[in-house]
mmJSON file of the N, C-alpha and C atoms, coordinates in Angstrom:
{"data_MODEL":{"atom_site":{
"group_PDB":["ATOM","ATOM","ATOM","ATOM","ATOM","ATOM","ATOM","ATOM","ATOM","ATOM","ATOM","ATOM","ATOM","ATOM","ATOM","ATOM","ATOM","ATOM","ATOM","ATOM","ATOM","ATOM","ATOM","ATOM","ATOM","ATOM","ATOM","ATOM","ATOM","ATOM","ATOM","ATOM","ATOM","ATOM","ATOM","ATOM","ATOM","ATOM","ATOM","ATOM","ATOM","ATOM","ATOM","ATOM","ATOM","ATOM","ATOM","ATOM","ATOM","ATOM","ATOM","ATOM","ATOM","ATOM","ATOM","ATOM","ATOM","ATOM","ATOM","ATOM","ATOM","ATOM","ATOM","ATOM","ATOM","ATOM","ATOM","ATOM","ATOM","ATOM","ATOM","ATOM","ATOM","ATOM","ATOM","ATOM","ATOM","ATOM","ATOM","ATOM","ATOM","ATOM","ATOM","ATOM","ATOM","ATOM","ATOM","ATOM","ATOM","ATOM","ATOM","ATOM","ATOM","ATOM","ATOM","ATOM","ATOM","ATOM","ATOM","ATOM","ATOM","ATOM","ATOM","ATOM","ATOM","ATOM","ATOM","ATOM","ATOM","ATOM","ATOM","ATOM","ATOM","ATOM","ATOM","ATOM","ATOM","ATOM","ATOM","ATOM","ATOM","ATOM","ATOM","ATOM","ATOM","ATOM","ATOM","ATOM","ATOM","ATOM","ATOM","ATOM","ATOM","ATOM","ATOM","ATOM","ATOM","ATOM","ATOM","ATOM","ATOM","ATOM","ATOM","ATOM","ATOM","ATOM","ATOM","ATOM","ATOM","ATOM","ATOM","ATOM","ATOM","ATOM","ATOM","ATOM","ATOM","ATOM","ATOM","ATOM","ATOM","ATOM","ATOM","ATOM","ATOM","ATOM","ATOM","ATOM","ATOM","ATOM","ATOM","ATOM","ATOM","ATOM","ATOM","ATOM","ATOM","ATOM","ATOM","ATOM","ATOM","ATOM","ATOM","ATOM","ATOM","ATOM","ATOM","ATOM","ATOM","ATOM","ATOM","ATOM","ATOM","ATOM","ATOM","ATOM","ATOM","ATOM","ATOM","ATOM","ATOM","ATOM","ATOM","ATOM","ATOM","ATOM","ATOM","ATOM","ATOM","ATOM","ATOM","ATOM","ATOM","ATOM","ATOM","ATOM","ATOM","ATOM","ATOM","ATOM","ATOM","ATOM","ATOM","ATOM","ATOM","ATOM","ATOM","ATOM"],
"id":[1,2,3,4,5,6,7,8,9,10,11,12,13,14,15,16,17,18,19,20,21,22,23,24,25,26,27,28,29,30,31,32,33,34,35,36,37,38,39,40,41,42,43,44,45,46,47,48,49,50,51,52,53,54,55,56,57,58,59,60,61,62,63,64,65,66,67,68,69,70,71,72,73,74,75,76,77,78,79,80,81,82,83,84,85,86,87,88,89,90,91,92,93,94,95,96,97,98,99,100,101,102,103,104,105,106,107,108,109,110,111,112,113,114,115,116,117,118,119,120,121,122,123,124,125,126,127,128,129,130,131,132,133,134,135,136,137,138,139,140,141,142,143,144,145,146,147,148,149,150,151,152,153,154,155,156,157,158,159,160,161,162,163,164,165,166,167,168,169,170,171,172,173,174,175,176,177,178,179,180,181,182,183,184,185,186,187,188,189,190,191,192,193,194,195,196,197,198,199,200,201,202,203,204,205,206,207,208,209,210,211,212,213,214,215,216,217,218,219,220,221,222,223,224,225,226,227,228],
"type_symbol":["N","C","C","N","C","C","N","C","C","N","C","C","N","C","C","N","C","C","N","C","C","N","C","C","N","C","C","N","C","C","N","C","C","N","C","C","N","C","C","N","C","C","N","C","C","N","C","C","N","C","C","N","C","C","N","C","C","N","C","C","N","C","C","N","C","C","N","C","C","N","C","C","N","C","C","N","C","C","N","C","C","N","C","C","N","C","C","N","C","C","N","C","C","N","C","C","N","C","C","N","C","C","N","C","C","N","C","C","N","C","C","N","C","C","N","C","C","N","C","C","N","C","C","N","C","C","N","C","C","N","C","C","N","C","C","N","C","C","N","C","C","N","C","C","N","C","C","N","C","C","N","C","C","N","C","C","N","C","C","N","C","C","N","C","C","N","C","C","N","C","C","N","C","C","N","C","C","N","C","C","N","C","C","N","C","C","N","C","C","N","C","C","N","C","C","N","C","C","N","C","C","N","C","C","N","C","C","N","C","C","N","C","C","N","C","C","N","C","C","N","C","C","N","C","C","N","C","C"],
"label_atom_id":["N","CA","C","N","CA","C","N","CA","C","N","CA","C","N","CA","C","N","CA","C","N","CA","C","N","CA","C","N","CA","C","N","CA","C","N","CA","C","N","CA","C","N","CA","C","N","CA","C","N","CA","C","N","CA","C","N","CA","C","N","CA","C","N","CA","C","N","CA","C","N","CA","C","N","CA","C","N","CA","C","N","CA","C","N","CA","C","N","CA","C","N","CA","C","N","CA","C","N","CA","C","N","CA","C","N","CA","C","N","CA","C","N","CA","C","N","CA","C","N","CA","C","N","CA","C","N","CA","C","N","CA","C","N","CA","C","N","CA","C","N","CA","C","N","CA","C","N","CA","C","N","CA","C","N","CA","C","N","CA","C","N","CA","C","N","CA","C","N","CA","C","N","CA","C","N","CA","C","N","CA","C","N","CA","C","N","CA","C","N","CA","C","N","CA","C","N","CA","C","N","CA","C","N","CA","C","N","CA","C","N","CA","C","N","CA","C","N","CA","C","N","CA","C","N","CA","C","N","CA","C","N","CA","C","N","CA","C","N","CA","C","N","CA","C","N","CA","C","N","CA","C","N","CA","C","N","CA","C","N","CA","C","N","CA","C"],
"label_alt_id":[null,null,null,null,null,null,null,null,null,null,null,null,null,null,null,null,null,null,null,null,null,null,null,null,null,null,null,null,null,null,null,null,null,null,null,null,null,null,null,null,null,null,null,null,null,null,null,null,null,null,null,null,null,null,null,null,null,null,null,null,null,null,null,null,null,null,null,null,null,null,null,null,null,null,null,null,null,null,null,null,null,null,null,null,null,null,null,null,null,null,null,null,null,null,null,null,null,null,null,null,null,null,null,null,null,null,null,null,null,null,null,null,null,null,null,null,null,null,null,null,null,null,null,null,null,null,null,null,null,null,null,null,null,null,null,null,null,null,null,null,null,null,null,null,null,null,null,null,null,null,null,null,null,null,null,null,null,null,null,null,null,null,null,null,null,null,null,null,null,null,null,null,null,null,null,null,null,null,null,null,null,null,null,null,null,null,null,null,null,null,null,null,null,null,null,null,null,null,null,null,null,null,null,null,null,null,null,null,null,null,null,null,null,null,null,null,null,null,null,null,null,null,null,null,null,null,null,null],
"label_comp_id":["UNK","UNK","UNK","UNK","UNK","UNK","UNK","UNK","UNK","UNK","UNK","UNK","UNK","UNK","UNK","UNK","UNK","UNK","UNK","UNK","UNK","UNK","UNK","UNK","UNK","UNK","UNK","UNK","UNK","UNK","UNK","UNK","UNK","UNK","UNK","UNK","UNK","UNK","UNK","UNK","UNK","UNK","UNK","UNK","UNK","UNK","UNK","UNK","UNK","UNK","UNK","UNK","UNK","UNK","UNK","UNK","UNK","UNK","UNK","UNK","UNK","UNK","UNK","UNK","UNK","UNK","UNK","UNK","UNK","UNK","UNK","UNK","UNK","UNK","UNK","UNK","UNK","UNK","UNK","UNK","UNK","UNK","UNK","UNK","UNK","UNK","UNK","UNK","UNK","UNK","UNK","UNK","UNK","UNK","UNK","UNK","UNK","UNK","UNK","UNK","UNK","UNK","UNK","UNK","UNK","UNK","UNK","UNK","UNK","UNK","UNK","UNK","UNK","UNK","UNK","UNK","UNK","UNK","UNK","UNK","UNK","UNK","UNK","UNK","UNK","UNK","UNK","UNK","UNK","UNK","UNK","UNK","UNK","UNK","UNK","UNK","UNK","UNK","UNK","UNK","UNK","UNK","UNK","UNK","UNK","UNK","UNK","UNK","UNK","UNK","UNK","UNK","UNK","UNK","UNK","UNK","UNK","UNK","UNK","UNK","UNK","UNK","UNK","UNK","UNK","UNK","UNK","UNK","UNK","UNK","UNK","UNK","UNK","UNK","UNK","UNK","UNK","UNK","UNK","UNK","UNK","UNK","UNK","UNK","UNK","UNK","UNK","UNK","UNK","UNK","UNK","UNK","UNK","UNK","UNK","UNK","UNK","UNK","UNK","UNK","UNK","UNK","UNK","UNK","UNK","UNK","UNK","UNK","UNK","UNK","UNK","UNK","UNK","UNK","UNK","UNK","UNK","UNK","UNK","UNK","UNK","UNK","UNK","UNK","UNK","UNK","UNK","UNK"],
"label_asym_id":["A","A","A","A","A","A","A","A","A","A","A","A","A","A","A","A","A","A","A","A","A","A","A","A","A","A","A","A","A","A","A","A","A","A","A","A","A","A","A","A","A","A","A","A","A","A","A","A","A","A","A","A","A","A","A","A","A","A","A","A","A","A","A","A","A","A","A","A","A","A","A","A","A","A","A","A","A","A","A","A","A","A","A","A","A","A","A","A","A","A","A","A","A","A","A","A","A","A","A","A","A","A","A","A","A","A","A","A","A","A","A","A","A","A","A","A","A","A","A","A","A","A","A","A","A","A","A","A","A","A","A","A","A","A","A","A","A","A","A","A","A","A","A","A","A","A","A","A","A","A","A","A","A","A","A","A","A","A","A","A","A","A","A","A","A","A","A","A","A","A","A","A","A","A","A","A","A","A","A","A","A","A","A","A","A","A","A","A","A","A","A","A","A","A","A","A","A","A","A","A","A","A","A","A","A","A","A","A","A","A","A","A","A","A","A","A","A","A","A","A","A","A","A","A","A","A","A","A"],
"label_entity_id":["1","1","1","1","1","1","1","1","1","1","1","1","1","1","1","1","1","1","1","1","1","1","1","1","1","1","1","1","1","1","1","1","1","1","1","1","1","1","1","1","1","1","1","1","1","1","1","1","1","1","1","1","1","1","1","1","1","1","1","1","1","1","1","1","1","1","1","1","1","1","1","1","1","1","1","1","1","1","1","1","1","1","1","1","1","1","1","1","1","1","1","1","1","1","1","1","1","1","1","1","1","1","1","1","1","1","1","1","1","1","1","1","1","1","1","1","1","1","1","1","1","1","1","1","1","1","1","1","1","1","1","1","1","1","1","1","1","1","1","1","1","1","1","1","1","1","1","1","1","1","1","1","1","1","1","1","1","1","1","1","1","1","1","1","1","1","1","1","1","1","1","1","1","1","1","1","1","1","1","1","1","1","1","1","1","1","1","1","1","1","1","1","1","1","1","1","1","1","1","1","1","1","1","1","1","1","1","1","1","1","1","1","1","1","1","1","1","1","1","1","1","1","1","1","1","1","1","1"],
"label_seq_id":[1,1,1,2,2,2,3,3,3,4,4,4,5,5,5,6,6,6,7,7,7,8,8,8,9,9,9,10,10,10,11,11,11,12,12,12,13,13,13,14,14,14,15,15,15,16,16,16,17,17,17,18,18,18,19,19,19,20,20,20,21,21,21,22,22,22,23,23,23,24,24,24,25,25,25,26,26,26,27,27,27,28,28,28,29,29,29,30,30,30,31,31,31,32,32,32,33,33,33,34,34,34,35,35,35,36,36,36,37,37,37,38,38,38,39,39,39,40,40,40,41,41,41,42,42,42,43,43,43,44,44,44,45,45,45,46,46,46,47,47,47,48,48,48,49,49,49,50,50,50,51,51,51,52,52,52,53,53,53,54,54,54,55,55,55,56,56,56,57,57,57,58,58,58,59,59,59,60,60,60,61,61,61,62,62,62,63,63,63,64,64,64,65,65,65,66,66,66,67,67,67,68,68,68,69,69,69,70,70,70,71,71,71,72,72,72,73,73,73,74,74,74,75,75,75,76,76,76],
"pdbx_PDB_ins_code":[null,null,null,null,null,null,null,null,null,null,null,null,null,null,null,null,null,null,null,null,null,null,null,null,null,null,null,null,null,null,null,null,null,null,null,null,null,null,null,null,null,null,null,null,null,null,null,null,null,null,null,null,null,null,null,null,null,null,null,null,null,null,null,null,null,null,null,null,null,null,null,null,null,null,null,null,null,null,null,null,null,null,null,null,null,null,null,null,null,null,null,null,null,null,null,null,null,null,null,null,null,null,null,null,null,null,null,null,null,null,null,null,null,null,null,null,null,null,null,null,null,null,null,null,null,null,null,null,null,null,null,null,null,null,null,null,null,null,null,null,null,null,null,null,null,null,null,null,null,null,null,null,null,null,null,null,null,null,null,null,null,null,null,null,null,null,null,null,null,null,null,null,null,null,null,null,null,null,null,null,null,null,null,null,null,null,null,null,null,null,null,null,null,null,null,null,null,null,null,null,null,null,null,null,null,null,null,null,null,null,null,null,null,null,null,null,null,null,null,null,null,null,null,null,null,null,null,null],
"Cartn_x":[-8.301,-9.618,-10.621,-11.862,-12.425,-13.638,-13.604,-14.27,-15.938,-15.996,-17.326,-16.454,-15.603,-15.859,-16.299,-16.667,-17.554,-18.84,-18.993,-20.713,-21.318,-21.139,-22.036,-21.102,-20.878,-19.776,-20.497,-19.767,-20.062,-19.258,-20.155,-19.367,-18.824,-17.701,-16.771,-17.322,-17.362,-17.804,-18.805,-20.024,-21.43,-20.833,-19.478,-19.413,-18.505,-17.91,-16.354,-16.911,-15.823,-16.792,-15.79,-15.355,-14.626,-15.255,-15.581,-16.327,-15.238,-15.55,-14.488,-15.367,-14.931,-15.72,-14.709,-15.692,-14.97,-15.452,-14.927,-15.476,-15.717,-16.693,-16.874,-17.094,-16.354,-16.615,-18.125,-17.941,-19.516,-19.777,-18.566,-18.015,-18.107,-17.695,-18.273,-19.466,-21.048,-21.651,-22.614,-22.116,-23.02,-22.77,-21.577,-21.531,-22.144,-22.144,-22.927,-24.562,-24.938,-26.054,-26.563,-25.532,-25.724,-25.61,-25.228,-25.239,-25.744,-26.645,-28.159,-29.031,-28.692,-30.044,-29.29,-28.703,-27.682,-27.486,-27.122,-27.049,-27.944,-29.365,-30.302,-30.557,-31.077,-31.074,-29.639,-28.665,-27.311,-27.217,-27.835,-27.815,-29.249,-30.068,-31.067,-30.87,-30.49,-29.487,-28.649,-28.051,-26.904,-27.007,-28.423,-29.158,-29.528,-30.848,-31.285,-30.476,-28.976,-28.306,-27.43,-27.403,-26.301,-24.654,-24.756,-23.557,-22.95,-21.545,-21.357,-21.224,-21.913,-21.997,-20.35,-20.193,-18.802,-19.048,-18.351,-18.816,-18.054,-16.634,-15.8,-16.513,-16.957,-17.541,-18.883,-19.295,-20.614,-20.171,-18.816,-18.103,-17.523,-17.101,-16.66,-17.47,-18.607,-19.65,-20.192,-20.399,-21.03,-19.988,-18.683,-18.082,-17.943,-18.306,-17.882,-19.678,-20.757,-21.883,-21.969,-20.718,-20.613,-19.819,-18.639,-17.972,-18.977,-19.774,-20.706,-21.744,-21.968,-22.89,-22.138,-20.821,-20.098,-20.05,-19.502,-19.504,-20.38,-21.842,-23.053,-23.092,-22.635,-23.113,-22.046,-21.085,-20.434,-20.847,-21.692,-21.864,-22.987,-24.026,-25.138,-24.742],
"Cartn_y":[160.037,159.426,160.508,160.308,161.415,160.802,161.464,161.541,162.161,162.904,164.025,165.369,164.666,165.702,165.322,166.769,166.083,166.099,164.691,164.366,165.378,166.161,167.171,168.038,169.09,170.097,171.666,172.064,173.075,174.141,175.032,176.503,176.973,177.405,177.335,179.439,180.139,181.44,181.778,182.142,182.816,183.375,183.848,185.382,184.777,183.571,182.888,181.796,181.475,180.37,179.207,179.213,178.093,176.981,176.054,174.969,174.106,173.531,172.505,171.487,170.123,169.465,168.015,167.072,165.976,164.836,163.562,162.547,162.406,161.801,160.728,161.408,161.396,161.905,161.448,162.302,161.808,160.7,159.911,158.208,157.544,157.772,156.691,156.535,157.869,158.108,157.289,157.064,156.967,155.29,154.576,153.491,152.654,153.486,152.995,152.629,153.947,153.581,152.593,152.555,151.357,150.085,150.094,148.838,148.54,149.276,148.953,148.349,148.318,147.886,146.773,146.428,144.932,144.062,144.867,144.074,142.84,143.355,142.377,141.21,141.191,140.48,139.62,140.355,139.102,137.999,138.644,137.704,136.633,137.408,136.025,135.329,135.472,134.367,133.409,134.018,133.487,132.646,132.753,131.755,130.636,131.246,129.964,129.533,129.539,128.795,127.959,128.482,127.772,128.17,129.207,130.038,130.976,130.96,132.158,133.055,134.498,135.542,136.3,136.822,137.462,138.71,139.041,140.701,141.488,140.999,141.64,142.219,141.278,141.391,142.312,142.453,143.187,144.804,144.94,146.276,146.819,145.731,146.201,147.028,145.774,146.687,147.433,147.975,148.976,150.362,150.599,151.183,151.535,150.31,150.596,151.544,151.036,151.833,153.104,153.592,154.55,155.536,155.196,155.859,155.604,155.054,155.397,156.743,156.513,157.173,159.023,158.816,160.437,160.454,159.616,159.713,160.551,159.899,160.133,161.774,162.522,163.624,164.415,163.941,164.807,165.336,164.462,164.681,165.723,165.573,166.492,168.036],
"Cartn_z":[35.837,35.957,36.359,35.753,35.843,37.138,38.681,39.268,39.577,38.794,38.626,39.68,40.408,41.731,42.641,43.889,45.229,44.995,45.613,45.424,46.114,46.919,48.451,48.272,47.455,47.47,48.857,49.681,50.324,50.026,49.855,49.799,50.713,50.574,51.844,52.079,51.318,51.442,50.331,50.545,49.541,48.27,48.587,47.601,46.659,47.368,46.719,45.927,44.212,43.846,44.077,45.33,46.285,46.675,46.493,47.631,48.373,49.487,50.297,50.546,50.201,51.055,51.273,51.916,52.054,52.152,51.841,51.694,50.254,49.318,48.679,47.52,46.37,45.385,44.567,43.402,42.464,42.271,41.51,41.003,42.269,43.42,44.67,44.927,44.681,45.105,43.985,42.672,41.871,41.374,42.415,42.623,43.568,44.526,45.459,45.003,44.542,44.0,43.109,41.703,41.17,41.892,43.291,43.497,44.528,45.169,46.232,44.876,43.574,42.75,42.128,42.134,41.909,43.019,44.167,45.008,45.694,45.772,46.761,45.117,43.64,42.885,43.315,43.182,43.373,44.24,45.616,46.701,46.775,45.982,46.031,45.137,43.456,42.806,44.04,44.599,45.231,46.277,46.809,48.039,47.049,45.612,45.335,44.64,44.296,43.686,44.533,45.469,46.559,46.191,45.362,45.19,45.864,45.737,46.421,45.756,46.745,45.779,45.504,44.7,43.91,44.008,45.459,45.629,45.059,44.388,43.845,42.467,41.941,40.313,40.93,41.529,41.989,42.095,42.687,43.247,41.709,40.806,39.848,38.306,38.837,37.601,38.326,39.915,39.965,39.375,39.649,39.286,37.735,36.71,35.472,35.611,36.021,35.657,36.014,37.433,37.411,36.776,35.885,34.881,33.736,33.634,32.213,32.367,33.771,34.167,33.634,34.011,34.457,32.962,32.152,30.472,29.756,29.929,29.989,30.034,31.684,32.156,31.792,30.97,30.37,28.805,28.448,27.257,26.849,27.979,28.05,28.567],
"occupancy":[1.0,1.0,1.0,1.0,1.0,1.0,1.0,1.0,1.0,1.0,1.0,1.0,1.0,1.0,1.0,1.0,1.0,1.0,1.0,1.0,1.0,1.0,1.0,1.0,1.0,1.0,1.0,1.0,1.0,1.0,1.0,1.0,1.0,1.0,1.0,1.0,1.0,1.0,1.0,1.0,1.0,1.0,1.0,1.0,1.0,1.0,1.0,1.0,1.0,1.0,1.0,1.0,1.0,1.0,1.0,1.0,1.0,1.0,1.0,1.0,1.0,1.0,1.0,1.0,1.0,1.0,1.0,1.0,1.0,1.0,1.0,1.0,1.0,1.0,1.0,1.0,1.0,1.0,1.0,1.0,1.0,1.0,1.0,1.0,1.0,1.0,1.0,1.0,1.0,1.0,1.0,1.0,1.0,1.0,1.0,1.0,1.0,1.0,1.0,1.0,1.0,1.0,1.0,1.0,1.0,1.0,1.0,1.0,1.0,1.0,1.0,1.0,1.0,1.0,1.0,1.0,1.0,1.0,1.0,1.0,1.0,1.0,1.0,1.0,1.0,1.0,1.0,1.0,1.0,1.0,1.0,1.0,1.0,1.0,1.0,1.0,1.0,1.0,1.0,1.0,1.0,1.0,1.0,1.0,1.0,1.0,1.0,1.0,1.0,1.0,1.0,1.0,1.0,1.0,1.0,1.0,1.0,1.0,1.0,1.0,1.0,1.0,1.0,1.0,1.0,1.0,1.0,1.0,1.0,1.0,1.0,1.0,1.0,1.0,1.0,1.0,1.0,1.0,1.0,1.0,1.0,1.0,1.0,1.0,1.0,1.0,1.0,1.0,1.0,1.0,1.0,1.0,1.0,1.0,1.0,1.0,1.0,1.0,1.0,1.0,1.0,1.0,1.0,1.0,1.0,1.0,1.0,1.0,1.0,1.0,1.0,1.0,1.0,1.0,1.0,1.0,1.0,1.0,1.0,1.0,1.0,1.0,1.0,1.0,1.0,1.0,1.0,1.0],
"B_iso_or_equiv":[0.0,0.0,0.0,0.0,0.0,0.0,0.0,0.0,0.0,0.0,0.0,0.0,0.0,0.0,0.0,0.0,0.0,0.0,0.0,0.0,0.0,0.0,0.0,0.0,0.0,0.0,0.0,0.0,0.0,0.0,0.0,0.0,0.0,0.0,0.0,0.0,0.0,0.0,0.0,0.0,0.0,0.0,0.0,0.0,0.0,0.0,0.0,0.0,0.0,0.0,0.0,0.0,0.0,0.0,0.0,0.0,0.0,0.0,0.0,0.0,0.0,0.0,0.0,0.0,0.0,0.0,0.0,0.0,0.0,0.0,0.0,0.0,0.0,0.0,0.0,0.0,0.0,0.0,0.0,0.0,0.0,0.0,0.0,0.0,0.0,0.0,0.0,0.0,0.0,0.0,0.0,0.0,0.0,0.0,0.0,0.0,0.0,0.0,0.0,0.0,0.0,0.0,0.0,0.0,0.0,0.0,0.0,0.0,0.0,0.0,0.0,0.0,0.0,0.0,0.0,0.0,0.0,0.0,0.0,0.0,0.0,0.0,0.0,0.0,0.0,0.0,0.0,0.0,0.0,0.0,0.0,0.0,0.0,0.0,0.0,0.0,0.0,0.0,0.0,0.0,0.0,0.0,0.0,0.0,0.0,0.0,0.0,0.0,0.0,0.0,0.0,0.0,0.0,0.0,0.0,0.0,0.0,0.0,0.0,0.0,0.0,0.0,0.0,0.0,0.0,0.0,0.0,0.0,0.0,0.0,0.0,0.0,0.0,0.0,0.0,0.0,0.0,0.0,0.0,0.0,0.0,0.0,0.0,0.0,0.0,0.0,0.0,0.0,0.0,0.0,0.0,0.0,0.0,0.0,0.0,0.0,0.0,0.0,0.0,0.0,0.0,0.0,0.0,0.0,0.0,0.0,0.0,0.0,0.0,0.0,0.0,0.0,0.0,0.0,0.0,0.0,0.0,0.0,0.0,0.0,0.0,0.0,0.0,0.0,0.0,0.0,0.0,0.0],
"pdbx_formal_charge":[null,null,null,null,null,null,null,null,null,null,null,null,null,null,null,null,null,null,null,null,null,null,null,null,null,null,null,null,null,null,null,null,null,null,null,null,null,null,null,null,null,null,null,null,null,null,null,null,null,null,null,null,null,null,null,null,null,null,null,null,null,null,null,null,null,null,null,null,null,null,null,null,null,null,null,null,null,null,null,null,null,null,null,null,null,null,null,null,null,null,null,null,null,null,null,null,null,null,null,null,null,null,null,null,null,null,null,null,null,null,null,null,null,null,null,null,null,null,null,null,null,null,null,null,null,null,null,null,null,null,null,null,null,null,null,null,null,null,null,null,null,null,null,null,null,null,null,null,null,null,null,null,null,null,null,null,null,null,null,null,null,null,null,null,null,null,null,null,null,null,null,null,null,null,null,null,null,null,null,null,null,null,null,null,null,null,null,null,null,null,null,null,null,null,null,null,null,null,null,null,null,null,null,null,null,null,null,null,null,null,null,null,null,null,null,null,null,null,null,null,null,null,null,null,null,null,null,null],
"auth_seq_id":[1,1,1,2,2,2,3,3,3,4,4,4,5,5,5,6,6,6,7,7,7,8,8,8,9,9,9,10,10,10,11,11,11,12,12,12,13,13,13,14,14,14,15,15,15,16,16,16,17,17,17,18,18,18,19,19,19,20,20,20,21,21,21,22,22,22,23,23,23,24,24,24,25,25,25,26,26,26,27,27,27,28,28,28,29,29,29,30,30,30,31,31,31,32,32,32,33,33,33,34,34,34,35,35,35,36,36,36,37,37,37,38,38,38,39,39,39,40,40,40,41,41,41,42,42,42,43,43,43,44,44,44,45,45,45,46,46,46,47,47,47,48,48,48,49,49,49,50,50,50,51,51,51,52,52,52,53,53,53,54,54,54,55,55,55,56,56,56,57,57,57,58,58,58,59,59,59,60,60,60,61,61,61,62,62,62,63,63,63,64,64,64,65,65,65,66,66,66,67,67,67,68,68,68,69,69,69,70,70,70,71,71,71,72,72,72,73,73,73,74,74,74,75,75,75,76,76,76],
"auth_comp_id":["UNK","UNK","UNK","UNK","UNK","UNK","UNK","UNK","UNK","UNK","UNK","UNK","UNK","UNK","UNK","UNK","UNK","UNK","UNK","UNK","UNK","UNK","UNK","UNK","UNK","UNK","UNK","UNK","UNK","UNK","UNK","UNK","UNK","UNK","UNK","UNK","UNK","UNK","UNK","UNK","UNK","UNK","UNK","UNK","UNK","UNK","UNK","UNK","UNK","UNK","UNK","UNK","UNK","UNK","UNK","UNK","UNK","UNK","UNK","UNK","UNK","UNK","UNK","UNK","UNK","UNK","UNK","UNK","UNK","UNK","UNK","UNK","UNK","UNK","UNK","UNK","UNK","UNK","UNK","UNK","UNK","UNK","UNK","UNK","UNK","UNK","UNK","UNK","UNK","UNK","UNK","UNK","UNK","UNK","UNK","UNK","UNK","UNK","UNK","UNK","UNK","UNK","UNK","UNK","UNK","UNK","UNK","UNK","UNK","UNK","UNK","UNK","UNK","UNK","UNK","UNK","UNK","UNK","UNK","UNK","UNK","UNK","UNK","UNK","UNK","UNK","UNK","UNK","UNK","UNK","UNK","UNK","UNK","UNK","UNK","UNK","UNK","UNK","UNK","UNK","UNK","UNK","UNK","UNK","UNK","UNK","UNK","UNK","UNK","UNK","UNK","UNK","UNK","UNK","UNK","UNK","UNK","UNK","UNK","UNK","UNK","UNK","UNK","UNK","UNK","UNK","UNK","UNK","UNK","UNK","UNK","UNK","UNK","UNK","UNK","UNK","UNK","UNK","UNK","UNK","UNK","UNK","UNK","UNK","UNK","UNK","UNK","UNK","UNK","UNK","UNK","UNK","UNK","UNK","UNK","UNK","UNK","UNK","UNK","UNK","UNK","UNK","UNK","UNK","UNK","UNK","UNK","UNK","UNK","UNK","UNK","UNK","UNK","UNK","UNK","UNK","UNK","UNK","UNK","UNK","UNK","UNK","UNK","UNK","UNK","UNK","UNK","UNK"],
"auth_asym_id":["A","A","A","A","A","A","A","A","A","A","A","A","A","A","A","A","A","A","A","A","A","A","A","A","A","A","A","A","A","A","A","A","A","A","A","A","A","A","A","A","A","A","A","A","A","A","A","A","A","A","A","A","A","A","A","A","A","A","A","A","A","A","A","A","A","A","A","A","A","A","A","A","A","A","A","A","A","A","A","A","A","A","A","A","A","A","A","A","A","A","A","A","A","A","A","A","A","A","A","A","A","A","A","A","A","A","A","A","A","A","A","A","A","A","A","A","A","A","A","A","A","A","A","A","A","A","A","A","A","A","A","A","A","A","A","A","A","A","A","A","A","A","A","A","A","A","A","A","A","A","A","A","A","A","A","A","A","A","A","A","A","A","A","A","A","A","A","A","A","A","A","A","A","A","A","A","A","A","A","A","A","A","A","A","A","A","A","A","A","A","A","A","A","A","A","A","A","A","A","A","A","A","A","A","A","A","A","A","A","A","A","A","A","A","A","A","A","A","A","A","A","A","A","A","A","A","A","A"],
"auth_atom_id":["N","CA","C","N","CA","C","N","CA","C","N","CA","C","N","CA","C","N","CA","C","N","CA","C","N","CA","C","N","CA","C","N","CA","C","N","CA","C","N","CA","C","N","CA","C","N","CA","C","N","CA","C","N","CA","C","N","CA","C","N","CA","C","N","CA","C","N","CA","C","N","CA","C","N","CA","C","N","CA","C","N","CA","C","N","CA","C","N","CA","C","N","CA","C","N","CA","C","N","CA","C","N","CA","C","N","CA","C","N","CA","C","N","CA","C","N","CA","C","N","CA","C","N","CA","C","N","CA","C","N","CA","C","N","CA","C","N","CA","C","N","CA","C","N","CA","C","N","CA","C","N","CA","C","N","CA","C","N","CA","C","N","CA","C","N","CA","C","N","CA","C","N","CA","C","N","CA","C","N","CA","C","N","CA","C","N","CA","C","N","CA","C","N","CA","C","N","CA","C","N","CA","C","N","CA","C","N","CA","C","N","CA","C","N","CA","C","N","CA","C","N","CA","C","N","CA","C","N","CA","C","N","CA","C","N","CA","C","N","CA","C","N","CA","C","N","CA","C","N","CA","C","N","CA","C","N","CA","C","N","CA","C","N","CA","C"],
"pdbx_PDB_model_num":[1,1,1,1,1,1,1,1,1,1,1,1,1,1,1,1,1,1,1,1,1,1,1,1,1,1,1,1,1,1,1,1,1,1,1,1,1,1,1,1,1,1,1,1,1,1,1,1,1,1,1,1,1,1,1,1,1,1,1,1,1,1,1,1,1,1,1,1,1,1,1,1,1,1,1,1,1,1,1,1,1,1,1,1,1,1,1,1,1,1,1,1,1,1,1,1,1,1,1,1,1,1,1,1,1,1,1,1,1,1,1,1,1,1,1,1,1,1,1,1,1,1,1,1,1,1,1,1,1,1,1,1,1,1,1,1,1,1,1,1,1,1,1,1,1,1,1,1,1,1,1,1,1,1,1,1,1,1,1,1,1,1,1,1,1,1,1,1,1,1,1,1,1,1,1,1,1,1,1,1,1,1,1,1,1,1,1,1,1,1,1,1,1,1,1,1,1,1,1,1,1,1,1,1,1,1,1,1,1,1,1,1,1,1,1,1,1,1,1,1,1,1,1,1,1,1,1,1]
}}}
């Protein structure tokens, strides 16, 4: 599965083309994002419908938008 990598890569030495880092790859980072802009629309559907919201299906397309997204930045 193709991650992008680290979202915040640090160079571990100037001279070395090493980076270390940790925590949240590209694909987490670019899920998250897709889904601060899905998210607040979902939940006000979800008040004025008297539904409950389906955070699973919310977590899942943010993820597929973020493998489109890496698709995308592979191609360019």
């Amino acid at each position: 599965m193709n991650t992008g990598g680290p979202a915040f890569p640090i160079n571990a030495n100037e001279s070395a083309d090493r980076c270390i880092y940790t925590g949240m790859t590209l694909r987490d980072w670019f899920a998250g994002q897709a889904m601060t802009t899905m998210f607040y629309p979902a939940i006000m559907e979800s008040i004025r419908t008297d539904v409950d919201l389906n955070c699973d299906k919310v977590a899942e397309f943010a993820y597929l938008m973020a493998d489109a997204m890496l698709s995308q930045r592979e191609k360019s």
